[in-house]
C-alpha positions as CSV (number, residue, x, y, z in Angstrom):
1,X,-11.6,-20.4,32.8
2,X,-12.2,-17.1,34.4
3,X,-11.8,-13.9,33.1
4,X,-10.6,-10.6,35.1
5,X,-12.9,-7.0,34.8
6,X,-12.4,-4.1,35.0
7,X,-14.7,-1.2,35.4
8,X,-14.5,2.4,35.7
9,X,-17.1,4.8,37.3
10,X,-17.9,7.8,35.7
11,X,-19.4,11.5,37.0
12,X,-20.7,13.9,34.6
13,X,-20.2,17.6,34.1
14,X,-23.0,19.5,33.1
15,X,-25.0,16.9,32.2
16,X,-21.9,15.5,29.9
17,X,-18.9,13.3,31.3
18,X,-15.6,13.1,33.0
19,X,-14.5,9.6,34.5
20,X,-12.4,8.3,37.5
21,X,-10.0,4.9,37.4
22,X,-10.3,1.7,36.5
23,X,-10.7,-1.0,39.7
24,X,-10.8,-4.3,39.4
25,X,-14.4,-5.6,39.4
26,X,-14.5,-9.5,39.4
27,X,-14.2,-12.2,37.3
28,X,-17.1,-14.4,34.8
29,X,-17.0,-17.8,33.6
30,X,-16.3,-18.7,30.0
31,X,-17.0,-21.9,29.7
32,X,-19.4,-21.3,27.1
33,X,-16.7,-20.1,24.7
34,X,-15.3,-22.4,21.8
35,X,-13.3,-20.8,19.5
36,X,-10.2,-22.0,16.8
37,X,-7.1,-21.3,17.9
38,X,-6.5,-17.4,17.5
39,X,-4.3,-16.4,14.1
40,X,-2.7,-12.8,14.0
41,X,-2.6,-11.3,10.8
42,X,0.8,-8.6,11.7
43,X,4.2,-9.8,10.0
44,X,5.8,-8.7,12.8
45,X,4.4,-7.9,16.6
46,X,7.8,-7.5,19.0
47,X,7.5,-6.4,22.8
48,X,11.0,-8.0,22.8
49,X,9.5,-9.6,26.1
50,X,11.8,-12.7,25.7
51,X,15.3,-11.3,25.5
52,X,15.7,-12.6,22.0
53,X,14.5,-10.9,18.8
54,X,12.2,-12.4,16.2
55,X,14.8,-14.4,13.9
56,X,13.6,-12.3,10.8
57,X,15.3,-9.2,12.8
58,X,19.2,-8.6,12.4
59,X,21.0,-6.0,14.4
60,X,23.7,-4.1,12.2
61,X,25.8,-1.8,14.1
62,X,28.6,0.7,12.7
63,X,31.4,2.1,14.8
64,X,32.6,1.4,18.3
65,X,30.2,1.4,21.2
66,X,30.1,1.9,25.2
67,X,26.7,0.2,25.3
68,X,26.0,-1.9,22.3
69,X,22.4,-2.3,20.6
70,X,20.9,-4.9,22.6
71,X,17.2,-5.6,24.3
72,X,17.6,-3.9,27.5
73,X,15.5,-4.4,31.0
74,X,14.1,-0.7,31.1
75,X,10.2,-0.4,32.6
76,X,9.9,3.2,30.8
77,X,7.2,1.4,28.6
78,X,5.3,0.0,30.9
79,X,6.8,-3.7,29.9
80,X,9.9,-5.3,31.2
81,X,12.2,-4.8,28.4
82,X,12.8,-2.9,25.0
83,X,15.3,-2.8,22.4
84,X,17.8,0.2,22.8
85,X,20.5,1.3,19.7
86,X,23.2,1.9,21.4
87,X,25.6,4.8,22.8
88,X,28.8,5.2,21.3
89,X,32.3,6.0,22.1
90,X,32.0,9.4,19.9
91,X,31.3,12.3,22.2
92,X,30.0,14.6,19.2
93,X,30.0,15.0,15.2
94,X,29.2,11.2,14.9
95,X,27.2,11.5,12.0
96,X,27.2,8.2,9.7
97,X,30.1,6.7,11.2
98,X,28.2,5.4,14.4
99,X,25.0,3.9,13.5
100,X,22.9,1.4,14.3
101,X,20.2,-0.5,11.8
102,X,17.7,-2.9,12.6
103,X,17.0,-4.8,9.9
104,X,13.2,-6.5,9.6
105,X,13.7,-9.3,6.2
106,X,11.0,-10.8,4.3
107,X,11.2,-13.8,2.0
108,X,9.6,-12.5,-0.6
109,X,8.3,-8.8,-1.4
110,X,5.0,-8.4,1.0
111,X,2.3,-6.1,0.8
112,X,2.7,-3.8,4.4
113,X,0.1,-1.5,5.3
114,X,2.1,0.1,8.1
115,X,5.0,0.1,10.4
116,X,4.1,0.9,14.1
117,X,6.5,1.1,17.3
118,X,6.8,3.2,20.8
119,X,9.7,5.2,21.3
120,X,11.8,7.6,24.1
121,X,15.5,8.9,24.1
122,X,16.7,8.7,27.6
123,X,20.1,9.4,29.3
124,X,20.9,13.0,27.8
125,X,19.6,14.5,23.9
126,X,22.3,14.8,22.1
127,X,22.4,13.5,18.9
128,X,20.7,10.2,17.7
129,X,18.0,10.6,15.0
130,X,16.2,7.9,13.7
131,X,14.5,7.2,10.2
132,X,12.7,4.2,8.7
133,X,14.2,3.0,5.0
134,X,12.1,0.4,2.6
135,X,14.5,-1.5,0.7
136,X,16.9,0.8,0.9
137,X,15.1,3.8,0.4
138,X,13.9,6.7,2.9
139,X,10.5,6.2,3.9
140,X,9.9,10.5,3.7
141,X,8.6,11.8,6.7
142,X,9.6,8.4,9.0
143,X,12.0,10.4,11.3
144,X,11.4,9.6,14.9
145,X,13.9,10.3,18.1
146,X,13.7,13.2,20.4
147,X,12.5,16.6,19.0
148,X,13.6,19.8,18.9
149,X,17.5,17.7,18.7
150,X,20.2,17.9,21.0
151,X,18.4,20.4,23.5
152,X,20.1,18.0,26.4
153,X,16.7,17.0,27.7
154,X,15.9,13.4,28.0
155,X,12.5,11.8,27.2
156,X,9.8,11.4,30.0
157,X,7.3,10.3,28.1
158,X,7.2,7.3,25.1
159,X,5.4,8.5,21.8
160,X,4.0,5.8,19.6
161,X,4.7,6.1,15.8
162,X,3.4,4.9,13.2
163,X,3.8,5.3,9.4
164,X,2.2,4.2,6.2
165,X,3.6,2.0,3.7
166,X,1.1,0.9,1.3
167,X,3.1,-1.2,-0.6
168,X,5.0,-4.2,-1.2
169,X,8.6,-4.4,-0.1
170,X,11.1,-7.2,1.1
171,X,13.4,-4.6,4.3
172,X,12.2,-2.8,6.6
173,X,14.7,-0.9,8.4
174,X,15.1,1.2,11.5
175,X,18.1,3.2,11.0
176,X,19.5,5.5,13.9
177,X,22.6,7.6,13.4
178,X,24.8,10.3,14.9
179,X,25.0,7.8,17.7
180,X,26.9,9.2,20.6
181,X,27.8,8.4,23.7
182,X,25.3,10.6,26.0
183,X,21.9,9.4,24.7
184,X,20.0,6.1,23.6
185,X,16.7,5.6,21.5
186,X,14.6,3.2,22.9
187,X,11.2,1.3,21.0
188,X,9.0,-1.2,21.9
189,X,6.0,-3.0,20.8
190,X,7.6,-3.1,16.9
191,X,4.3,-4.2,14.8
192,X,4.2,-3.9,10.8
193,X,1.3,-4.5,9.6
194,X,0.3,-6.7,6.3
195,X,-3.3,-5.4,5.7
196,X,-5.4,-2.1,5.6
197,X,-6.9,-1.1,8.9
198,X,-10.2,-2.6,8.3
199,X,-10.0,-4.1,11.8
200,X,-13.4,-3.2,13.5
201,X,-13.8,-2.6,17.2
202,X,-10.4,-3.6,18.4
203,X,-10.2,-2.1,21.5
204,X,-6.7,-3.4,22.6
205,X,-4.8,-3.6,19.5
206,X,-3.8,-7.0,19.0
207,X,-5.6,-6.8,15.0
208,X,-8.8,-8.8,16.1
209,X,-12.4,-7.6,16.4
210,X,-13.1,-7.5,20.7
211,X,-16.8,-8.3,21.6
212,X,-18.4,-5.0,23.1
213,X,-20.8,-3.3,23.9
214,X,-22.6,0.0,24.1
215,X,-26.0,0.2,27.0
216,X,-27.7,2.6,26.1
217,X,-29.7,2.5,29.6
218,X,-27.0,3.6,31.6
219,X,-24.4,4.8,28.8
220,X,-21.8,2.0,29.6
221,X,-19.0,0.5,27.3
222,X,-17.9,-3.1,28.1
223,X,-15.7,-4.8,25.6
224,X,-13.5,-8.5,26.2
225,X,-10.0,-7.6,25.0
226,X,-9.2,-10.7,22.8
227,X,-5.6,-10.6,23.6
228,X,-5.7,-11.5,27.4
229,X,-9.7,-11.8,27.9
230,X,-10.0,-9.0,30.2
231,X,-13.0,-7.2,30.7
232,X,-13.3,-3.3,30.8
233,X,-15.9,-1.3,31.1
234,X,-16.3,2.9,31.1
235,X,-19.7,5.0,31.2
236,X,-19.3,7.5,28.6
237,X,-22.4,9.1,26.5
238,X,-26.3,8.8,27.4
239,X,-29.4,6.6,25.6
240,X,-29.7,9.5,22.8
241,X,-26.1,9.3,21.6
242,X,-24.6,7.4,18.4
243,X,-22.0,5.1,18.8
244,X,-19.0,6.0,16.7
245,X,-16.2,3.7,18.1
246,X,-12.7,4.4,15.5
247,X,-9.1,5.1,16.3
248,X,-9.0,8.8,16.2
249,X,-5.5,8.4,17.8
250,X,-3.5,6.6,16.0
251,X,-2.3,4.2,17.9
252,X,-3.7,1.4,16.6
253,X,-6.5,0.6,19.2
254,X,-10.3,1.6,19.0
255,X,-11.5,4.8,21.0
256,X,-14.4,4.8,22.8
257,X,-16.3,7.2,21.0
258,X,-19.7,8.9,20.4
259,X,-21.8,11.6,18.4
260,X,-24.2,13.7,20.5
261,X,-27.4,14.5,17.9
262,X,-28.7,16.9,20.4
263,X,-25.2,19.2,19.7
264,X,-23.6,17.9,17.0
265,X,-20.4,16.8,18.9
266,X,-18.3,14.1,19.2
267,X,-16.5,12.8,22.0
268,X,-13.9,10.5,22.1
269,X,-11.9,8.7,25.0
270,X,-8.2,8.1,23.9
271,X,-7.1,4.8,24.8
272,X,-3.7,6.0,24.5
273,X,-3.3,8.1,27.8
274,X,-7.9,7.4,28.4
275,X,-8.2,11.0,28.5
276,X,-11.2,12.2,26.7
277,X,-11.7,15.4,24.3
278,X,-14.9,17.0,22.3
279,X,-15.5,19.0,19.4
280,X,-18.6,20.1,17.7
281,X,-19.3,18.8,13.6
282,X,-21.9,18.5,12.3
283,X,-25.8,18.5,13.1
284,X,-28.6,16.6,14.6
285,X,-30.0,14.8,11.7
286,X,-26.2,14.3,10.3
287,X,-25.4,11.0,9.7
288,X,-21.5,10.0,11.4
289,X,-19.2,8.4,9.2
290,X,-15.7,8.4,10.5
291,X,-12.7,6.6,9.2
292,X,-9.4,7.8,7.8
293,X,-10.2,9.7,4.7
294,X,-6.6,11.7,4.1
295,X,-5.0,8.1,5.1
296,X,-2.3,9.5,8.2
297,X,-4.0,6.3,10.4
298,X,-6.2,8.8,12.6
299,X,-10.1,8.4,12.4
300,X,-11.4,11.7,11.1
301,X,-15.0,13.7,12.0
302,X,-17.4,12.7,9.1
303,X,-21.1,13.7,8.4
304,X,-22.8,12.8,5.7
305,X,-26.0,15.0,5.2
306,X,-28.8,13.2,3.4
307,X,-31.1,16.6,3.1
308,X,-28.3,17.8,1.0
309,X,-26.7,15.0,-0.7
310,X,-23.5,15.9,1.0
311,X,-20.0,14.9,2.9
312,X,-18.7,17.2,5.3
313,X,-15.3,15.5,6.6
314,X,-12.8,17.0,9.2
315,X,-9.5,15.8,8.3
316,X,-6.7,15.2,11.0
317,X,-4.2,16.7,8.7
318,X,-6.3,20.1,8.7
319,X,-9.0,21.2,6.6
320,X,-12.3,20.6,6.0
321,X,-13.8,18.5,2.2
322,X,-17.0,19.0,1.9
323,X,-18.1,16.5,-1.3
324,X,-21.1,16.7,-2.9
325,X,-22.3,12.7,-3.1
326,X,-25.7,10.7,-2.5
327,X,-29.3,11.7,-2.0
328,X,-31.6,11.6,0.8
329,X,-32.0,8.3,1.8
330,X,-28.9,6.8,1.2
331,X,-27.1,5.2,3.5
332,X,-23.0,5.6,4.3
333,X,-20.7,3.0,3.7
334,X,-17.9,4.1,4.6
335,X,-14.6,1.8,3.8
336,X,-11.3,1.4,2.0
337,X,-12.5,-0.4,-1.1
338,X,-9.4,-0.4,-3.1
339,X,-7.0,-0.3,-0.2
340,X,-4.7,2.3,-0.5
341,X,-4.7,3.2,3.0
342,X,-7.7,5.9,3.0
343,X,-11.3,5.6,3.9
344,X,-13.4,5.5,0.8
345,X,-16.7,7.8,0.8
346,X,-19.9,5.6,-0.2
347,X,-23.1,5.0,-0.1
348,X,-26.1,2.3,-0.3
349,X,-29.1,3.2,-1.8
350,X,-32.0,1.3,-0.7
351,X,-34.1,1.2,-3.7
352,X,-32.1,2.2,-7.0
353,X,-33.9,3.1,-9.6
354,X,-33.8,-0.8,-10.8
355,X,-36.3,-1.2,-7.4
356,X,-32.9,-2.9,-6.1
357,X,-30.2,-2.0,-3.5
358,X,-27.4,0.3,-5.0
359,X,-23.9,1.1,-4.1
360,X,-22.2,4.2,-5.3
361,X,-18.7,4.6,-4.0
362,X,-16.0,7.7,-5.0
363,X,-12.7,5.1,-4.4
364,X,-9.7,7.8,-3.3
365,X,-7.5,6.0,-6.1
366,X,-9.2,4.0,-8.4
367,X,-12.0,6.4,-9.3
368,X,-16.2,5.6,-9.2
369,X,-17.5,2.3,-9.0
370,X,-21.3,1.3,-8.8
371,X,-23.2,-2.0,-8.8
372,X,-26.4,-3.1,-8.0
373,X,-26.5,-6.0,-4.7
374,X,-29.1,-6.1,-2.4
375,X,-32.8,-5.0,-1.7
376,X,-34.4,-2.3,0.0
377,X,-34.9,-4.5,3.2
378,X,-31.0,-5.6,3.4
379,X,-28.8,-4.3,5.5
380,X,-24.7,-2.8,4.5
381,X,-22.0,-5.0,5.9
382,X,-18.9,-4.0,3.9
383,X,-15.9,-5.1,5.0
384,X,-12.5,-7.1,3.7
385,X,-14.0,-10.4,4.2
386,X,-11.5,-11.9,1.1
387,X,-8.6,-10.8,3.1
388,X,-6.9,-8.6,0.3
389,X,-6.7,-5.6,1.2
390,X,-9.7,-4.3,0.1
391,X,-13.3,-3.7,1.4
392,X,-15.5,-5.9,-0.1
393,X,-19.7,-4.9,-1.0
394,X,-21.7,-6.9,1.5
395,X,-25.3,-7.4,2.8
396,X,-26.9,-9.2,5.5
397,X,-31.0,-10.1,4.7
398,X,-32.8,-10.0,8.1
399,X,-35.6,-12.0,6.6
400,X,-33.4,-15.4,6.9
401,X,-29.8,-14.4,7.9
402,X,-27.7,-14.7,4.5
403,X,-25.2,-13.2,4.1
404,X,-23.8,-12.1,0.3
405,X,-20.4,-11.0,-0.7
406,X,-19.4,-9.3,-4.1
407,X,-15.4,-10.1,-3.8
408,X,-13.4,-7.3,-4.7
409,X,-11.2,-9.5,-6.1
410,X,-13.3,-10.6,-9.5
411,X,-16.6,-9.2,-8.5
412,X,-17.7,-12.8,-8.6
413,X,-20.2,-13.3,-5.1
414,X,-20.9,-15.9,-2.3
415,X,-23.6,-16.3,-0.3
416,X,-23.7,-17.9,3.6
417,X,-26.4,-18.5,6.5
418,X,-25.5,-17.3,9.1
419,X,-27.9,-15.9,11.5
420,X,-31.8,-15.2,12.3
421,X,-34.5,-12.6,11.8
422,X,-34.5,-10.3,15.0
423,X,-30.4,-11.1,15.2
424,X,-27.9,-7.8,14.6
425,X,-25.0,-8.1,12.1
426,X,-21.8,-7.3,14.1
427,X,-19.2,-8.3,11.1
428,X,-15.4,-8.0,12.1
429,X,-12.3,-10.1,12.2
430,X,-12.4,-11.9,15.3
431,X,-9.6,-14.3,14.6
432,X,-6.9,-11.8,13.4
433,X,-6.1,-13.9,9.8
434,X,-6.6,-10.5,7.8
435,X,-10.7,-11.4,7.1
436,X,-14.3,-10.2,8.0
437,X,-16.4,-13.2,9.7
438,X,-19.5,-13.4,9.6
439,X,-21.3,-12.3,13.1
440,X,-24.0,-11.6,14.8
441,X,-25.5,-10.8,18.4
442,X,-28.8,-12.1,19.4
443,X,-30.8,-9.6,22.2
444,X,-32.6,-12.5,23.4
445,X,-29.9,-13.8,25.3
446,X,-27.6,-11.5,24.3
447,X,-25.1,-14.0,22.7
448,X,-22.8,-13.7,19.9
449,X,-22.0,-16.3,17.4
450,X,-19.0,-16.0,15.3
451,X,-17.9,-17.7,12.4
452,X,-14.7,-17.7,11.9
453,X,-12.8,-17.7,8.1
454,X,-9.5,-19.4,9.4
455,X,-12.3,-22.3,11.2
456,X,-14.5,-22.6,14.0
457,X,-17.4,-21.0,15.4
458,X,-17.5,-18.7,18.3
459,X,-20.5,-19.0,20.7
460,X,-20.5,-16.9,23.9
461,X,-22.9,-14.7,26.0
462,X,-21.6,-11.0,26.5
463,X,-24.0,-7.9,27.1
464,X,-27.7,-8.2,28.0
465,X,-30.6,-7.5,26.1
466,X,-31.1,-4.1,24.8
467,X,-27.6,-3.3,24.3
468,X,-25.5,-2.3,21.3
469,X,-23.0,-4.3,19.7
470,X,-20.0,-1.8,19.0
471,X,-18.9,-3.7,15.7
472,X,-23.2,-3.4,14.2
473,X,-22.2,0.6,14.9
474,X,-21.9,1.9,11.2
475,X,-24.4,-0.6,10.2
476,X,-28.7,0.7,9.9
């Protein structure tokens, strides 16, 4: 099978970056890729593609309509259809007697981590105001639709929402009213999630870990995109940054991202619109630890400052925490261990005062929690490997290529080979069931070899020796 590329070419500015488009590049052969049929791990992921909604979904309209709610062909996504609610035969005042509900059912209540969808109001803004309700109840701060209301000003643009549940419920509903019969909400590309996003390097989306790359010789990216196998690649950063690859975002894909030492800045590509910003946090012999500490799914600026002990964390939602926690020499860990939706801050300390590996980590919700698991010469690999919800404590030992697991579940462990001396641990969840796999990329030959939890083993060449693995970033 061959696989499309991509590449883009970059220029730099002042010795930093700007880059051009992306042009097709080629194609390479695959054949040396075996892999288990892929598993996706979202209860729901509808681009409505088909002309017929997932049979879990149930339209529920209210009043009389000119266009009823109905999966439309409309390219204003960038797909060939989406689902629109509906204009009315009410001309104004419509209030709650012209709605339109779509209705997502489960079987049973289900843990959902988030709800996730693009959306534009087109024709006219005037007004139509959406709102997402759990089981009946508002979901606060879920409105979505055109903003400021009824200025008479159509959508250009689609925005991508997405909102946090945390929780178990059994409906899920997206509930437009004041339907009238000048304007129509439009979404697409509807995913709720069932798990935490402890998804790591997923550069396209689709909930599974992509194998990429960071060259450090020329200061190219190249990652596969699991969902279609396409190949991209973009030169962004130099041999002296850190890779710091996170969804700063929110839109439920991996930026390309990186942490200048020499400056103390970050810079991150969006792959939303693959326009690039920077900002300055932080300083050279900082340590970056992003994730999503105030839990509003954006990646936020983190340091952690081993001369001092200390966390200084730049929060999406404003503000700045600085938290006193560790010593020199620890190492971050950054994670949600008791999955409530926001990054955990944590740290492994080489040699404890037992002589042994320790982990201190301040959970957001369920308060300290420290344990002894490793040794000096191990290397972090936390990450949900159990598949419920949580991050899991993890090591990989170079010295044979075990792997050991402390399950947050009972705190009971396992232990797995996987791996050589000289390989790099790239954990992630490659199949998209909801688990870590164990991984790992071998320089000398520059392969990676995947072993999947829902079965199978992934063997495949991607990157040449010397490069980075972006899913080893956070790992020392």
């Amino acid at each position: 099978m061959n696989k499309s590329i991509k590449k883009v070419y970059c220029i730099t500015v002042s010795g930093l970056l700007i880059f051009c488009l992306i042009i097709n590049f080629g194609a390479v052969n695959s054949a040396n890729v075996y892999a288990a049929a892929p598993q996706d791990h979202a209860i729901l992921n509808e681009g409505f593609e088909t002309g017929t909604p997932d049979p879990r979904i149930l339209i529920d309209p209210v009043g009389t309509f000119n266009s009823l709610p109905a999966i439309r062909t409309i390219s204003n996504f960038g797909s060939a259809r989406a689902f629109g609610f509906g204009r009315s035969t009410c001309p104004a005042s419509c209030f709650d007697n012209f709605v339109t509900t779509l209705r997502f059912t489960l079987p049973t209540p289900t843990f959902i981590s988030y709800i996730r969808f693009k959306e534009m109001e087109l024709f006219d803004n005037w007004g139509s105001q959406g709102q997402v309700f759990l089981d009946g109840v508002l979901l606060p701060n879920s409105d979505f639709g055109r903003t400021p209301v009824n200025n008479r000003t159509p959508d250009t643009m689609f925005r991508t929402r997405k909102f946090l549940i945390n929780r178990s419920v059994r409906i899920i509903e997206l509930k437009v009213r004041d339907i009238t019969n000048l304007s129509e909400i439009f979404i697409d590309d509807l995913v709720i999630a069932s798990k935490a996003d402890n998804i790591n390097s997923d550069f396209d989306g689709d909930f599974k870990t992509d194998l990429s790359i960071f060259r450090p010789s020329n200061g190219q990216w190249w990652y596969q995109q699991s969902s279609d196998n396409v190949v991209n690649a973009f030169a962004f950063g130099i041999s002296i940054d850190k890779i710091v690859p996170a969804d700063y975002d929110g839109d439920g894909k991996t930026d390309v991202a990186f942490f200048r030492p020499l400056t103390g800045e970050w810079f991150v590509l969006r792959s939303s619109n693959l326009t690039f910003f920077a900002a300055p946090f932080g300083y050279g012999t900082d340590i970056p630890a992003p994730g999503d500490f105030d839990g509003d799914g954006r990646a936020d600026f983190a340091v952690y400052r081993g001369s001092q002990g200390t966390w200084y964390i730049l929060n999406t939602t404003g503000g700045v925490q600085i938290t006193p926690f560790g010593t020199s020499g620890d190492i971050p860990t950054v994670a949600d261990y008791d999955g409530d939706g926001k990054t955990d801050i944590a740290i492994y300390r080489p040699s404890g005062s037992s002589g042994n590996g320790e982990w201190w980590i301040q959970r957001s919700t369920a308060g300290l929690f420290a344990t002894v698991f490793g040794t000096s010469t191990d290397k972090p690999v936390q990450g949900d490997y159990t598949g419920d919800g949580k991050a899991d404590v993890a090591f990989w030992r170079p010295s044979n290529g075990n792997w050991f697991v402390l399950r947050s579940e009972d705190l009971s462990f396992y232990a797995a080979p996987f791996g050589a001396n000289g390989d790099i641990p790239a954990p992630g969840d490659y199949d998209g069931d909801g688990k870590f796999d164990l991984a790992v990329f071998r320089p000398n030959g520059a392969t990676w070899f995947v072993l999947k939890s829902s079965g199978g083993t992934l063997i495949q060449g991607f990157g040449l020796t010397g490069d980075i693995p972006a899913p080893s970033a956070y790992v020392p």
